[in-house]
SEPA-835649 format. One record per residue (C-alpha): residue in one letter; chain; x, z, y. Coordinates in pm, 1 decimal. Layout:
N
 rest kette     east       up    north
    a     A        X        Z        Y
...
END
This chain:
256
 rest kette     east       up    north
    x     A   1718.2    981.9  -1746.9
    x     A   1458.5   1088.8  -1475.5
    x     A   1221.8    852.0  -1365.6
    x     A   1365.1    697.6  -1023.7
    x     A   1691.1    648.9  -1165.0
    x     A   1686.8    337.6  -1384.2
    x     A   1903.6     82.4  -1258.9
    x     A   1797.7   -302.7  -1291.3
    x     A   2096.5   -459.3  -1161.2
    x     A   2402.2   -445.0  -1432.8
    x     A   2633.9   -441.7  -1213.0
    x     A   2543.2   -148.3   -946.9
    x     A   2425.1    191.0   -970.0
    x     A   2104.5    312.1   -969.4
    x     A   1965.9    455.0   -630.7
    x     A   1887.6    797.4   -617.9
    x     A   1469.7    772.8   -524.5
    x     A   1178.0    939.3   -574.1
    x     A    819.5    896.6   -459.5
    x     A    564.4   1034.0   -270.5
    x     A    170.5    916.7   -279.7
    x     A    -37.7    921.4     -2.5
    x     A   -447.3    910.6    -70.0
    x     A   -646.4    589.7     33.4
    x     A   -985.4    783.8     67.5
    x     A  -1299.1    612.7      4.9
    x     A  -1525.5    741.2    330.5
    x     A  -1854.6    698.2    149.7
    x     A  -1796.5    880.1   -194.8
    x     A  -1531.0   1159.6      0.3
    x     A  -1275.8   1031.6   -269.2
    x     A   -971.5    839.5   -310.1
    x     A   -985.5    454.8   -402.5
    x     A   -592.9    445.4   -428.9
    x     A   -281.1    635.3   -391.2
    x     A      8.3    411.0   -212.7
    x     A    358.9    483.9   -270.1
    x     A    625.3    554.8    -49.9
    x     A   1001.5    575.7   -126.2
    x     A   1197.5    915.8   -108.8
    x     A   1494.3   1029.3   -159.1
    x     A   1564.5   1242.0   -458.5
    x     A   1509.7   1557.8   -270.4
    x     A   1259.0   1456.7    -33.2
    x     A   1444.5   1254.0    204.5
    x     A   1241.9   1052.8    425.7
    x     A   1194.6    654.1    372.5
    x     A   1459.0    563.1    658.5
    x     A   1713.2    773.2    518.3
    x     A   1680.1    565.9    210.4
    x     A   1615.0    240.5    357.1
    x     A   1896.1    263.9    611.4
    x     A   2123.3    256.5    337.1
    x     A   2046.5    -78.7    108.6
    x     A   2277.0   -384.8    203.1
    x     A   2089.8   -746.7    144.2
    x     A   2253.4   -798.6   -133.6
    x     A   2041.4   -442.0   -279.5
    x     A   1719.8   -549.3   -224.1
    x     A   1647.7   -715.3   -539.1
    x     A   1744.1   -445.3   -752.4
    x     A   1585.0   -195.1   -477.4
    x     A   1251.9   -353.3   -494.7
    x     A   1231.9   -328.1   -875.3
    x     A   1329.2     23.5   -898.2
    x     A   1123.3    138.8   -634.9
    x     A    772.7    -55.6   -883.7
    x     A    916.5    115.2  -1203.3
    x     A    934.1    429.5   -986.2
    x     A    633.8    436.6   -862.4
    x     A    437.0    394.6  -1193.0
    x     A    619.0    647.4  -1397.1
    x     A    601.1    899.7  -1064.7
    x     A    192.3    829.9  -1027.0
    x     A    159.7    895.1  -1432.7
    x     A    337.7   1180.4  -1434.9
    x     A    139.1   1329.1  -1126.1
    x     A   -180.2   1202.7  -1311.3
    x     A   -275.1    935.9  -1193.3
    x     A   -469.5    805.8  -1534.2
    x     A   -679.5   1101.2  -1526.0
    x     A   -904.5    959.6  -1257.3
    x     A   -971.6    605.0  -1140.9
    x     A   -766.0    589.2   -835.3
    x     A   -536.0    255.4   -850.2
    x     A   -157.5    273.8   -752.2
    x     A    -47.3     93.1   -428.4
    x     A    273.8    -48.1   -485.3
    x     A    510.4   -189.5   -196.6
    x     A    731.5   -480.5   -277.4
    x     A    942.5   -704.4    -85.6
    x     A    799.4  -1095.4    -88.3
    x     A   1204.4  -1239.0      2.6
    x     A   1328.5  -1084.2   -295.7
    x     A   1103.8  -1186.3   -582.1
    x     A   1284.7  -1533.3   -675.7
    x     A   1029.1  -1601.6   -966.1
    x     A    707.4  -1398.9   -953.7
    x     A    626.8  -1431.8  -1368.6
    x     A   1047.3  -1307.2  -1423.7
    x     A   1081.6  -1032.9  -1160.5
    x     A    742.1   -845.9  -1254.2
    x     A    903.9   -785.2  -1625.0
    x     A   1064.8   -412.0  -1535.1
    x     A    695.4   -352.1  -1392.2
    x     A    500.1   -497.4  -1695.8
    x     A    738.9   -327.1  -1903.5
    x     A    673.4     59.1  -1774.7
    x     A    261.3    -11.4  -1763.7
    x     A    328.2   -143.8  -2157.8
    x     A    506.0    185.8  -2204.3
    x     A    287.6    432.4  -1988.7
    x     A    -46.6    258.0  -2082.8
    x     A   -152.7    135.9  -1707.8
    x     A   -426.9   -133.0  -1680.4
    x     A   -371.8   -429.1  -1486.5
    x     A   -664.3   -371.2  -1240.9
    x     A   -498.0     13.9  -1129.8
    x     A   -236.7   -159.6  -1003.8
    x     A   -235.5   -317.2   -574.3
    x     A     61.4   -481.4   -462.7
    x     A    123.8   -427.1   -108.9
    x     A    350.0   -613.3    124.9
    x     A    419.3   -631.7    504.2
    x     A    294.3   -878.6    775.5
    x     A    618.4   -762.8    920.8
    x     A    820.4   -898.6    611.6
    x     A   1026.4  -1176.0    546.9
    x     A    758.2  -1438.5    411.1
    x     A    900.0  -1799.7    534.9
    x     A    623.6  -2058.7    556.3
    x     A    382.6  -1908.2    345.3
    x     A    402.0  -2140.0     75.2
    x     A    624.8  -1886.8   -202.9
    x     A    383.6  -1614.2    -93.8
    x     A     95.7  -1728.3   -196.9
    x     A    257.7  -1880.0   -539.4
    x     A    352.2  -1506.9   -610.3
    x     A     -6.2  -1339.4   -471.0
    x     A   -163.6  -1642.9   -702.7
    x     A     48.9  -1533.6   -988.0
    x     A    -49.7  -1131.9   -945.0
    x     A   -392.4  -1266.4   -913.2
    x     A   -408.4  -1435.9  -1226.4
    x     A   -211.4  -1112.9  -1377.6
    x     A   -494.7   -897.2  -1254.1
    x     A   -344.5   -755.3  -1005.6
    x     A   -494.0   -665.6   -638.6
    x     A   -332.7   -750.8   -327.3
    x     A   -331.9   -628.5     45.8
    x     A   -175.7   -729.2    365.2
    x     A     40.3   -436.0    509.2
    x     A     67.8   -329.3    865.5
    x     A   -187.8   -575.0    979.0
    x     A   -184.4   -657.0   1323.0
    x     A    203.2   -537.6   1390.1
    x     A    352.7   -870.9   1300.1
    x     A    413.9  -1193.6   1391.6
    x     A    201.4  -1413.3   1149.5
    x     A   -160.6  -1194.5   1207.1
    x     A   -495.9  -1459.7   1167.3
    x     A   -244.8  -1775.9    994.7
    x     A   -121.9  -1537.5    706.9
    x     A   -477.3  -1520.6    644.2
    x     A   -513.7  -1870.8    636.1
    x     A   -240.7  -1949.7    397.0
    x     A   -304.7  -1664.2    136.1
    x     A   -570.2  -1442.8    -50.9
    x     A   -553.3  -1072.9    -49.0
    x     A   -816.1   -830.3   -146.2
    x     A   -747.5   -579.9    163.8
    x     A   -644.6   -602.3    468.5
    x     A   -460.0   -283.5    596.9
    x     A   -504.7   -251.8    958.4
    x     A   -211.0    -73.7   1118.9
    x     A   -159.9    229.1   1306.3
    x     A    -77.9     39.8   1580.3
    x     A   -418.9    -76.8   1600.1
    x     A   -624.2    235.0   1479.4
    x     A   -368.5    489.8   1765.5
    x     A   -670.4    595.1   2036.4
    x     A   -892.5    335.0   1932.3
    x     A  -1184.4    563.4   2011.1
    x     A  -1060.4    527.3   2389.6
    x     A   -913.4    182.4   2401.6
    x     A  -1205.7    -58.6   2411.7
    x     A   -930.1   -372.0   2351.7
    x     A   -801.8   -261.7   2057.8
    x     A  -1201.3   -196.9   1933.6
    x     A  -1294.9   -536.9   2014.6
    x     A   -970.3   -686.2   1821.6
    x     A  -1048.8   -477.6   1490.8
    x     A  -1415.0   -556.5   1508.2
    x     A  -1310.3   -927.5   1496.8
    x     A  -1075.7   -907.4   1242.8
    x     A  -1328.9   -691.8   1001.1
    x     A  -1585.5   -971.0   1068.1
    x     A  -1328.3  -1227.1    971.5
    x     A  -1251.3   -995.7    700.9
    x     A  -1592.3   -984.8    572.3
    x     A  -1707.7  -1361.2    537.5
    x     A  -1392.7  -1421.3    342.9
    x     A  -1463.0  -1149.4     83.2
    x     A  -1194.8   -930.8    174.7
    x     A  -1199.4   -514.0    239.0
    x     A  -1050.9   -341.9    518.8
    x     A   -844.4    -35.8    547.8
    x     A   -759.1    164.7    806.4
    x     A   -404.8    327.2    819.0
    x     A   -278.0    632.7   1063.6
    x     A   -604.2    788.7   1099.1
    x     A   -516.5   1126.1   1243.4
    x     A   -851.6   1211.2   1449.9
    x     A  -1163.2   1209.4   1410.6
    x     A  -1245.9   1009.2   1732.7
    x     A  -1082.3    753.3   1528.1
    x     A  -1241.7    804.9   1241.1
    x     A  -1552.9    823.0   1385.5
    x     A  -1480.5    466.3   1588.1
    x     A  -1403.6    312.4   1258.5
    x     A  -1670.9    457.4   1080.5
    x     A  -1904.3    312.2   1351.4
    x     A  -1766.9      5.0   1291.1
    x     A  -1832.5    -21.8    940.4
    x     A  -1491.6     29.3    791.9
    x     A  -1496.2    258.7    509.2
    x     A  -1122.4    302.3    365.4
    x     A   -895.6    491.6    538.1
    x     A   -539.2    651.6    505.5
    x     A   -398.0    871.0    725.3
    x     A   -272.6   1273.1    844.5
    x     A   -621.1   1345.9    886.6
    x     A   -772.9   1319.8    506.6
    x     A   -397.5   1393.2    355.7
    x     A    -47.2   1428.3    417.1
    x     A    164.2   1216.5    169.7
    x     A    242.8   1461.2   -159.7
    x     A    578.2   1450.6   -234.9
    x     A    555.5   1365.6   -660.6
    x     A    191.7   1488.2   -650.5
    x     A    -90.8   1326.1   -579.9
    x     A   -301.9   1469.3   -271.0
    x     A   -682.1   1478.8   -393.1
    x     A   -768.1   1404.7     11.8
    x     A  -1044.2   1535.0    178.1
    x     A  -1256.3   1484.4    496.4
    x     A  -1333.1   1704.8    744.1
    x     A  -1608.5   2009.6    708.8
    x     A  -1737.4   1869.2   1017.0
    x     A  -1717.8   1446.7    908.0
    x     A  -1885.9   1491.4    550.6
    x     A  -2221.7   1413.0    671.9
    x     A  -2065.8   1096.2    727.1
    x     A  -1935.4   1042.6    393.6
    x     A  -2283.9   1145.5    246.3
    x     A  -2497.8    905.9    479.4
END
């Protein structure tokens, strides 16, 4: 059976996925720091293709495929050949019991050797997270796992500066919404310079995602942030793993 195809629900077939990884670059060293996931279909369909198709009643067993998924696709690309960690998307309404539904993930790192530490569990201020109180039982649980943790599409939602009050993540992953033109839109400048100094005096990193030029990069870069994802270091790598790169014309920056 290929990897993508297990099925964790008894009673319903497995969905046909795949996954692509898209470099987290480390601005200062010119290499990547992690490789998130993102859900394809079998042949390289895009996410909404897939994600279009689950009914609520999927999203359970759609979550835990997509983790087991995601580890055996990063292996098999290579991930454990370098020290990049895996960033893993998962869906905060669906996980019912955090110690119970992280057993299909514990079991493929058992089987495929992966550390704790490689592993960062993403999830979206956009998602489903009621009053914060389950959250932060399940980011407390991954914690204590060793796990790392970042907030997704930061600045897109609804819950922005309170999630932050109610739970602990590692990163914060600022989103494209935010980073679009930010070299030209002082507003948006002044709003990620807050948040990274909030970011900072409670210990947690910032990433940048949907950096595709380097005004932007070199707007972030001024303003101290030094993880980024986006078109301009790498394209996502459909079952490879993009080694990422920075510009001829930015790696003075990475080496200052």
């Amino acid at each position: 059976m290929q990897p993508g195809y297990r099925s964790f629900c008894p009673d319903h077939p497995a969905f046909a996925i795949a996954m692509a990884f898209q470099p987290i670059m480390d601005v200062e060293t010119g290499r990547p720091i992690a490789y998130e996931a993102l859900v394809r279909g079998s042949k390289g369909e895009g996410a909404s293709d897939i994600l279009t198709r689950i009914r609520p009643e999927e999203r359970y067993a759609f979550d835990q495929q997509c983790r087991v998924a995601a580890i055996e696709g990063a292996v098999a690309a290579g991930l454990l050949n370098g020290d990049a960690r895996l960033s893993i998307n998962f869906l905060p309404d669906t996980v019912y019991s955090p110690l119970a539904c992280l057993e299909p993930t514990l079991d493929a790192m058992r089987r495929l050797n992966v550390p704790h530490e490689r592993l960062i569990f993403e999830f979206s201020e956009q998602a489903e997270i009621g009053d914060g109180a389950h959250l932060k039982t399940i980011l407390d649980a991954y914690h204590g796992m060793g796990f790392e943790t970042a907030i997704d599409d930061f600045g897109a939602g609804h819950a922005g500066l309170t999630l932050l009050g109610q739970v602990r993540t590692d990163y914060i992953k600022l989103d494209m919404a935010l980073i679009r033109g930010i070299d030209q839109a002082m507003p948006r400048r002044m709003i990620v310079e807050g948040v990274i100094r909030i970011a900072e005096k409670m210990g947690i990193a910032i990433m940048a995602e949907g950096v595709e030029t380097t005004g932007e990069y070199d707007a972030l870069r001024a303003l101290g942030v030094r993880y980024m994802q986006g078109y301009l270091m790498a394209r996502p790598g459909f079952r490879c793993l993009p080694p990422g790169h920075l510009p001829e014309d930015l790696a003075w920056v990475a080496r200052g």
